[in-house]
C-alpha positions as CSV (number, residue, x, y, z in Angstrom):
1,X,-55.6,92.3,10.3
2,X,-55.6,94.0,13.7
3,X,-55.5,90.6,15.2
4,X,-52.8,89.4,13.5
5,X,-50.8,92.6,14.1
6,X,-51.4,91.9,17.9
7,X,-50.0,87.9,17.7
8,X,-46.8,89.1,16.0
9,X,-46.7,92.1,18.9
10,X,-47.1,89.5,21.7
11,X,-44.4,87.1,19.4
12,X,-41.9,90.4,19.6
13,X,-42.7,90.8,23.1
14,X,-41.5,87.5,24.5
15,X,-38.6,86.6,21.6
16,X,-36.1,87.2,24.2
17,X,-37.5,84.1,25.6
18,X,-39.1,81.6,23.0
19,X,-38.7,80.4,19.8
20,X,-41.1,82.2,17.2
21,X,-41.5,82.2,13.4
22,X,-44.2,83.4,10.9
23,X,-44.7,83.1,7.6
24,X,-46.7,83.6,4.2
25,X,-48.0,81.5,1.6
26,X,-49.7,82.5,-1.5
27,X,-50.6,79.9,-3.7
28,X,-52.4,80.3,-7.0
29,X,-52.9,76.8,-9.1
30,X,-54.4,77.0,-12.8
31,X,-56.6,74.2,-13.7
32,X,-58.3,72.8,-17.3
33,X,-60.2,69.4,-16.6
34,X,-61.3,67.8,-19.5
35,X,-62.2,64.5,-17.4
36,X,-60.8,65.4,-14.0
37,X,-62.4,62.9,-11.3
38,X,-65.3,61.5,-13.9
39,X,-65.5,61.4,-17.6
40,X,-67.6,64.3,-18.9
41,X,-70.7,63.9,-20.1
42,X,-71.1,64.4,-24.4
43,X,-73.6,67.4,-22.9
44,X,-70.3,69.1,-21.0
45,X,-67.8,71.1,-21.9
46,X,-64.7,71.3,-20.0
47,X,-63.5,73.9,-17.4
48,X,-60.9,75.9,-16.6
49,X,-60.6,78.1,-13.4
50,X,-57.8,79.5,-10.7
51,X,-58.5,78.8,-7.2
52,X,-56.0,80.6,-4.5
53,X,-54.6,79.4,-1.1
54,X,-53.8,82.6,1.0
55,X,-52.4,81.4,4.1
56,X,-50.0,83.0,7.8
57,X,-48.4,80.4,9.5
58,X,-48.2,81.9,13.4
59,X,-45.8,79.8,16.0
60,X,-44.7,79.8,19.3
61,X,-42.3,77.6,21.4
62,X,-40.7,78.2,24.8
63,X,-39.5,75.5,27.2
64,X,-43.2,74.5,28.5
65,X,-45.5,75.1,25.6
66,X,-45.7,75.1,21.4
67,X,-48.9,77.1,19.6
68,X,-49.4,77.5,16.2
69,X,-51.9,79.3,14.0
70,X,-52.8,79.0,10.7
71,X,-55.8,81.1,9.4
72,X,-56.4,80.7,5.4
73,X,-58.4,82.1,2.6
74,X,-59.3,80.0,0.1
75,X,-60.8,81.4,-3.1
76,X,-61.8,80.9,-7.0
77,X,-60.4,84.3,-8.8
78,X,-63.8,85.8,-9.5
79,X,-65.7,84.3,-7.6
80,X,-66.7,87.4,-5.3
81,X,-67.9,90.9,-7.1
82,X,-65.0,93.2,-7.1
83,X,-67.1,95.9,-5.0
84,X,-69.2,93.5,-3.6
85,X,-70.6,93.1,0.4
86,X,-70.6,89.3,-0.1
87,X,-67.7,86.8,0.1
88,X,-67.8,83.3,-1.1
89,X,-64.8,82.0,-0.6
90,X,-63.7,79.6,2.6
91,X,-62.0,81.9,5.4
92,X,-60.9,80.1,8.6
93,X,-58.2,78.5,11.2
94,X,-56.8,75.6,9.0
95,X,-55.0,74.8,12.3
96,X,-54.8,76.1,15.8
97,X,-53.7,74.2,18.5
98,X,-51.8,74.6,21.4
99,X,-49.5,72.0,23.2
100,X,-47.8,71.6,26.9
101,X,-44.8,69.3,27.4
102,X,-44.4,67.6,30.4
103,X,-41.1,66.4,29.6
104,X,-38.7,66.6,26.6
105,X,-40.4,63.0,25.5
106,X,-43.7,63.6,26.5
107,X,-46.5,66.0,25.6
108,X,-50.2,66.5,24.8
109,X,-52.0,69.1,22.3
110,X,-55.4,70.0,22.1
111,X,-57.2,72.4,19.5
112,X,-57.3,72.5,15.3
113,X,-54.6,70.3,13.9
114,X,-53.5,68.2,10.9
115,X,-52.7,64.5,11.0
116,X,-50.4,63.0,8.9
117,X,-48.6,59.5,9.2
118,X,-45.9,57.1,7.9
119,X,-46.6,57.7,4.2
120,X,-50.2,59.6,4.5
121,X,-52.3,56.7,3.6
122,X,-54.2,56.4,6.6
123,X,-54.4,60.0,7.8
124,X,-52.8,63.0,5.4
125,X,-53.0,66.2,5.9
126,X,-53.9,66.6,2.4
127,X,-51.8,69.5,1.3
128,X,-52.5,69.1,-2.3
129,X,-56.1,70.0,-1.8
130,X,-55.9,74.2,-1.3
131,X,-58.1,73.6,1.7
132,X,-56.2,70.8,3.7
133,X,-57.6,68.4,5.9
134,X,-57.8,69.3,9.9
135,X,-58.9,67.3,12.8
136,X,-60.7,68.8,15.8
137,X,-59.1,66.4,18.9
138,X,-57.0,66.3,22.1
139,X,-53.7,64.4,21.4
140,X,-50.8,62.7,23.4
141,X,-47.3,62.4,22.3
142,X,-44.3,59.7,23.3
143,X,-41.4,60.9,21.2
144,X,-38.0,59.2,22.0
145,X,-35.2,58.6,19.8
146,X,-36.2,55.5,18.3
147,X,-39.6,55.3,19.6
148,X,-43.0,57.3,18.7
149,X,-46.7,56.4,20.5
150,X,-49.4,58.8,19.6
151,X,-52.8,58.6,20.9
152,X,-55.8,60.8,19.6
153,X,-59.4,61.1,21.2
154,X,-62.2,63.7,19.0
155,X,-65.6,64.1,19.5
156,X,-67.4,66.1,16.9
157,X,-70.8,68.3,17.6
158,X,-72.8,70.4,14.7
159,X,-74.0,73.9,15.3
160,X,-77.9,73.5,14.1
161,X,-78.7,74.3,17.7
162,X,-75.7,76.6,18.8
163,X,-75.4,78.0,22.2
164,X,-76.8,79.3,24.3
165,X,-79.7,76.9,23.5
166,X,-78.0,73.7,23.4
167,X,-79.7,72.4,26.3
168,X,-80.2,68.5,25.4
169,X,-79.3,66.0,22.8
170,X,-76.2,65.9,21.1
171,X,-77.1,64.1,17.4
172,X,-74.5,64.5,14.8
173,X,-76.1,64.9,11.3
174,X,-75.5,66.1,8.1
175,X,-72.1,66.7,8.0
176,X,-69.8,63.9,6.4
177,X,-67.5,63.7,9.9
178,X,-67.4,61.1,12.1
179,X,-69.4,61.9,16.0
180,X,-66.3,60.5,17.7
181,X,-62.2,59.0,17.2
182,X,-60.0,57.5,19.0
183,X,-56.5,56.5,17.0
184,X,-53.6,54.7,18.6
185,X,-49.7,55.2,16.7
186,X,-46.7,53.4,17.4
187,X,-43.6,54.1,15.5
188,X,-39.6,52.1,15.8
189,X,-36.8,52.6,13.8
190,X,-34.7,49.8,13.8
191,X,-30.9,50.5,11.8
192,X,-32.3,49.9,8.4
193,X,-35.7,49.2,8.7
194,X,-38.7,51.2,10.4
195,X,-42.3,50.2,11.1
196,X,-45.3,51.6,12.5
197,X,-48.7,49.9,13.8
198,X,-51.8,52.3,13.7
199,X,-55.6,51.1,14.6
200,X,-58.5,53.6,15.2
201,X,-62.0,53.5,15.8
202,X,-64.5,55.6,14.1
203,X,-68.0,56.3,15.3
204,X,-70.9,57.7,12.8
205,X,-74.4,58.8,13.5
206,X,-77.0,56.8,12.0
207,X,-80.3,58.1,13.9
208,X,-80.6,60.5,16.9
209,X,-80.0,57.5,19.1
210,X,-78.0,55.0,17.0
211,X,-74.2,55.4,16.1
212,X,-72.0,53.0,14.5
213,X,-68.5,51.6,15.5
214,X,-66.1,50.5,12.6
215,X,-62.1,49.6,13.4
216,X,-59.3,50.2,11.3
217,X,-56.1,48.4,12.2
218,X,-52.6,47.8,10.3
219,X,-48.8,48.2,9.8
220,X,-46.5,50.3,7.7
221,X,-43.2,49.6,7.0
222,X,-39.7,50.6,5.1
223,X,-36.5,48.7,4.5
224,X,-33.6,50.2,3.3
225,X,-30.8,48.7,1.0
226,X,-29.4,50.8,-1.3
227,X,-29.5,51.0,-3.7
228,X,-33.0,49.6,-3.3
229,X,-35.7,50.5,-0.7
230,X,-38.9,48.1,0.0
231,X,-42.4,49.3,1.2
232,X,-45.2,46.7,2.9
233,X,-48.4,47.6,4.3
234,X,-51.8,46.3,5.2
235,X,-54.9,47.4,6.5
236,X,-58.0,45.6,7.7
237,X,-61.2,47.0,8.7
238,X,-64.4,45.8,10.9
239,X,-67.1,46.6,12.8
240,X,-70.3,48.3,11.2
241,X,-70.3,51.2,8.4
242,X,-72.2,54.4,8.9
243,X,-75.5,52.5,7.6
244,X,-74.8,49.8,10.1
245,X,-74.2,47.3,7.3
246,X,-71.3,44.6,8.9
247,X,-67.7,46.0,7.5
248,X,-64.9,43.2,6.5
249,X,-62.3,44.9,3.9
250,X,-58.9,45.1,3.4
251,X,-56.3,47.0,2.0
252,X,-52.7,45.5,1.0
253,X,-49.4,47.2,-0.9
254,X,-46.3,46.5,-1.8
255,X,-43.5,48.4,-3.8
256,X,-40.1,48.4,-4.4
257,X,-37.8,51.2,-5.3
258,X,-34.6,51.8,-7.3
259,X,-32.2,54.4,-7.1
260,X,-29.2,53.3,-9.6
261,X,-27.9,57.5,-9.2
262,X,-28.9,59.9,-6.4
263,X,-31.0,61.7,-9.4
264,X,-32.8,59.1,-10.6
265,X,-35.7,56.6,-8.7
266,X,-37.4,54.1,-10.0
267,X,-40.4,52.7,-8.2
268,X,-42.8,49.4,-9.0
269,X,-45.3,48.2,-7.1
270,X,-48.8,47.4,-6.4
271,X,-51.9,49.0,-4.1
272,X,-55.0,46.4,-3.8
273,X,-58.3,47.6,-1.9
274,X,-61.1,45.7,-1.9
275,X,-64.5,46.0,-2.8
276,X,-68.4,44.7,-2.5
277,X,-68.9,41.0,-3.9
278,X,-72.0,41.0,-5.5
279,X,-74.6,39.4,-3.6
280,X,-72.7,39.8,-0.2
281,X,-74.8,41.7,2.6
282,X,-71.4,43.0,4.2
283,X,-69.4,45.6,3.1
284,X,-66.5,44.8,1.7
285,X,-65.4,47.8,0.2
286,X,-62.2,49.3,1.9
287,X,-62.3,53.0,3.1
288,X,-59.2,54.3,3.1
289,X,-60.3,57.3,5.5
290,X,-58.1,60.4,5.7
291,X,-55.1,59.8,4.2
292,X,-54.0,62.0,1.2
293,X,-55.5,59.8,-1.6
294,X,-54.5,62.1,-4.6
295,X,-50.6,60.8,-3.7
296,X,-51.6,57.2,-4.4
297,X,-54.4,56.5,-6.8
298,X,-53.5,58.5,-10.0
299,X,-53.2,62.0,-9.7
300,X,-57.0,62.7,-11.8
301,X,-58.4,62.0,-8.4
302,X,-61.0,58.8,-10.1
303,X,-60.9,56.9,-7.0
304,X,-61.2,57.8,-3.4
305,X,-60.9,61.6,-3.4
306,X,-65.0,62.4,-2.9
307,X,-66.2,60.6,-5.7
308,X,-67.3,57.2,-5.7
309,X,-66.8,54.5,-8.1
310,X,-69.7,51.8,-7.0
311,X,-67.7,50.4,-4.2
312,X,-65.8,47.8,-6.3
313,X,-62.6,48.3,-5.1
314,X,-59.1,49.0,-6.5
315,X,-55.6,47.0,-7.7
316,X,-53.4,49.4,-9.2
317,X,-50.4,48.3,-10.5
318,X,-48.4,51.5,-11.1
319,X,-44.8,52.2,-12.5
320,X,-42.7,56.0,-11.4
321,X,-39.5,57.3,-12.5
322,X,-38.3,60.2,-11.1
323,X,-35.4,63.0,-11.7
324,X,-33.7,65.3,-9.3
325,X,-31.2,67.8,-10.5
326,X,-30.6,71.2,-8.8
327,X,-33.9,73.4,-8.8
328,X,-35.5,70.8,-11.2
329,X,-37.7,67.5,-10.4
330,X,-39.2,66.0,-13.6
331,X,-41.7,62.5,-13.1
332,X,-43.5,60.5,-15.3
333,X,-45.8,57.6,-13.7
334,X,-48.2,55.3,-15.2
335,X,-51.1,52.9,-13.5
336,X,-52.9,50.5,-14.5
337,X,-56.1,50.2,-12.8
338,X,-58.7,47.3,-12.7
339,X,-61.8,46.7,-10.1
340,X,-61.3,44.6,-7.3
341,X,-64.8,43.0,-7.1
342,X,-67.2,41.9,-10.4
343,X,-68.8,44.5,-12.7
344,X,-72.3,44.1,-14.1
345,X,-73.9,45.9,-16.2
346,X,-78.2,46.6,-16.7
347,X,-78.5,43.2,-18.2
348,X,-76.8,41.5,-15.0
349,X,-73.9,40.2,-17.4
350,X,-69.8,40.7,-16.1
351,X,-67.9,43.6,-18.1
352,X,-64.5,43.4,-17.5
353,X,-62.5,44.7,-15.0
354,X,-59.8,46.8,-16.5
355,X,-60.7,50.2,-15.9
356,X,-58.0,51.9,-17.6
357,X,-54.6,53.4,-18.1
358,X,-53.5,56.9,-16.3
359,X,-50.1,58.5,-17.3
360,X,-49.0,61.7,-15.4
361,X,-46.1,64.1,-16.1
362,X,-45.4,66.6,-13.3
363,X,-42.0,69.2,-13.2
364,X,-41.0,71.2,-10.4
365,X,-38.7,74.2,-10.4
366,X,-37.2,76.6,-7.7
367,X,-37.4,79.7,-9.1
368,X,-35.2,80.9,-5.8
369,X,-36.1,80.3,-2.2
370,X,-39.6,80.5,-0.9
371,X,-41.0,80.4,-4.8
372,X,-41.7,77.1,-6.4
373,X,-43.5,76.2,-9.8
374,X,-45.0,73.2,-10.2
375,X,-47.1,71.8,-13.3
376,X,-48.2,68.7,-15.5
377,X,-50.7,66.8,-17.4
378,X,-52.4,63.5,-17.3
379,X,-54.3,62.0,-19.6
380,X,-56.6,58.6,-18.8
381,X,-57.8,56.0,-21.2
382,X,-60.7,54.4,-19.9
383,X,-62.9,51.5,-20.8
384,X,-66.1,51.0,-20.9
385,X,-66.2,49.4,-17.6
386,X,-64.8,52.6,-15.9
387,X,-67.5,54.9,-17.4
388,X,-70.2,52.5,-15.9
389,X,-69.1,52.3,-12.6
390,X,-68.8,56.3,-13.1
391,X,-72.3,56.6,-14.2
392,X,-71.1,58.3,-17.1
393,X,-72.5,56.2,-19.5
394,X,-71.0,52.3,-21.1
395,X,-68.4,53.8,-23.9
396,X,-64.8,53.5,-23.6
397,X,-62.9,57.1,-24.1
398,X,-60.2,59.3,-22.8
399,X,-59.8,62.5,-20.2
400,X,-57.2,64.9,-19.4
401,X,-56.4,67.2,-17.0
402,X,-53.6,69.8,-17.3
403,X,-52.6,72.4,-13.9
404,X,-49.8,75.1,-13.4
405,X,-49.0,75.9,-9.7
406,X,-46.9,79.1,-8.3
407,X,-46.1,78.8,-4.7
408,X,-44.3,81.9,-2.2
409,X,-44.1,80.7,0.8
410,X,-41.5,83.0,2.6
411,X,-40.5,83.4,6.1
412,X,-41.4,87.0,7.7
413,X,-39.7,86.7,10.7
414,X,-38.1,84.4,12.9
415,X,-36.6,84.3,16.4
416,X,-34.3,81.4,17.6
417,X,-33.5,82.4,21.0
418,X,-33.7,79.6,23.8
């Protein structure tokens, strides 16, 4: 605490001169999963746990520079003895970066930082997850009116030979990271329409002297005629994976969205990613990197959110309907999901390709500013196909999940002063 007692004291001291705000969060979310990410084994039972997000949000802005600071706790109630020398929860910087404009368009930042894009499907902070995602990197920013180029360079070292003896060498292993990035963004917005063009290249460590190179490269883009809105993207990736196998996937997605009143919003549309043909010696399977996956694939995480699925691939054909009113947001959305490339089973003969059906209720109510309750359930109705390509066994069933979130996130102190 003395630390963060001396960062406000320093904020205080130069308010007459910059802008400077901090803030709390507290977040506690409930969870039951009866089939959360996998379907349970007949041997498991299901859990339930509370898992916290403590977090200050620390920044600074005068005319030359911007800083933030965002040290977090994250915890499991009970997880640590209540008299205990022993901690395990995760307690560090979630961000903290500082940045130096050059101009009122230009600027570059350097430090701790999320990334998060066009609709998050590429790179996402991940906010859902208590943790969040960060990025360790030195970025520039072009930021005009109707124009936005980004440009990100990170390269990534472990600590199993810290200073002072890191004398030699500088293999990257056993963290699930890429060694280096480099991301390009470029952002228009036209009078209705606005698109964005984003292509990266990741390296991976294979061996102490062996890294692989894969490329990522596509468009995003949003139309706006009301009362409808339209949504296009495509991704294709190449290069080598992190096992040096040759990498040739693609992701595609389109949807279409309705809003007949300002509370209500229909959406319709489909995500396809592909996957490994059997018998091909490329990969074909299409990593979606560091986008915020629990937005897009069904909100019981069974694809693309740390747990595999035999690299076969996704389309997922999904329906949402949405209602705004007040304090109140109410949704309901249902996907259908199916594999993308063949599934065999021990015998070598095709199952089919339907994996299931997902439906997911979720509310959302302001119970008065800075506190928020969130909630819902899903339940999934797999096939047979999905529990093998889970590992879970070959037997068609169904899973649920079921969370209840309480967020305070109010503002401590602010100074607007030039």
């Amino acid at each position: 605490m003395r630390i963060f007692s001396l960062i406000l004291f320093l904020f205080l001291l130069f308010e007459t001169q910059a802008q400077t705000k901090l803030s709390a969060e507290i977040r506690p979310r409930a969870e039951f999963r009866d089939g959360f990410k996998r379907p349970l084994l007949q041997s498991e039972n299901p859990a339930f746990f509370i898992e916290q997000r403590s977090r200050i949000y620390l920044s600074y802005r005068n005319e030359k520079m911007d800083l933030v600071l965002v040290p977090q706790d994250i915890r499991i109630w009970g997880n640590t003895d209540q008299a205990g020398k022993t901690d395990a929860s995760l307690t560090n910087f979630q961000q903290a970066w500082a940045g130096f404009k050059l101009n009122a368009s230009h600027r570059f930042l350097v430090g701790r930082m999320e990334l998060d894009y066009d609709n998050a499907r590429i790179l996402g902070n991940l906010d859902w997850a208590q943790q969040g995602r960060s990025h360790d990197l030195f970025k520039y920013e072009y930021n005009a009116t109707r124009n936005r180029i980004h440009l990100g360079l990170a390269f990534n070292q472990d600590a199993n030979t810290p200073e002072p003896r890191k004398l030699s060498e500088t293999y990257y292993q056993g963290l699930n990271n890429y060694k280096s990035l480099q991301f390009v963004w470029f952002h228009h917005d036209f009078k209705q329409l606005s698109t964005s063009l984003i292509a990266l290249n990741e390296g991976r460590q294979y061996a102490p002297d062996t890294s692989y190179f894969m490329q990522t490269a596509g468009f995003y883009t949003q139309a706006a005629l009301p009362p409808f809105s339209f949504y296009g993207e495509g991704y294709y990736q190449t290069g080598n994976n992190s096992n040096g196998r040759a990498k040739r996937a693609f992701l595609a997605s389109l949807q279409i969205a309705f809003t007949p009143r300002p509370a209500y919003k229909i959406e319709l549309g489909n995500d396809y990613l592909s996957g490994d043909k059997q018998g091909s010696s490329r990969d074909e399977a299409f990593d979606p990197l560091y986008g915020t996956h629990h937005k897009f694939y069904g909100y019981m995480d069974y694809f693309y959110v740390g747990n595999g699925h035999g690299n076969k691939g996704l389309n997922d054909l999904f329906l949402k309907i949405n209602w705004s009113q007040k304090n109140w947001t109410l949704s309901v959305d249902g996907h259908r999901f199916s594999a993308a490339a063949a599934i065999l089973n021990e015998e070598g003969t095709a199952e089919t390709r339907y994996l299931g059906t997902e439906l997911d209720w979720t509310f959302s109510y302001n119970l008065a500013e800075a506190v928020n309750l969130k909630g819902g359930y899903s339940h999934l109705f797999y096939t047979s196909s999905m529990a093998l390509i889970k590992q879970t066994g070959n037997q068609s069933g169904q899973s649920s999940w079921a969370w209840l979130m309480l967020s305070f996130k109010p503002t401590l102190f602010q100074s607007e002063h030039p």
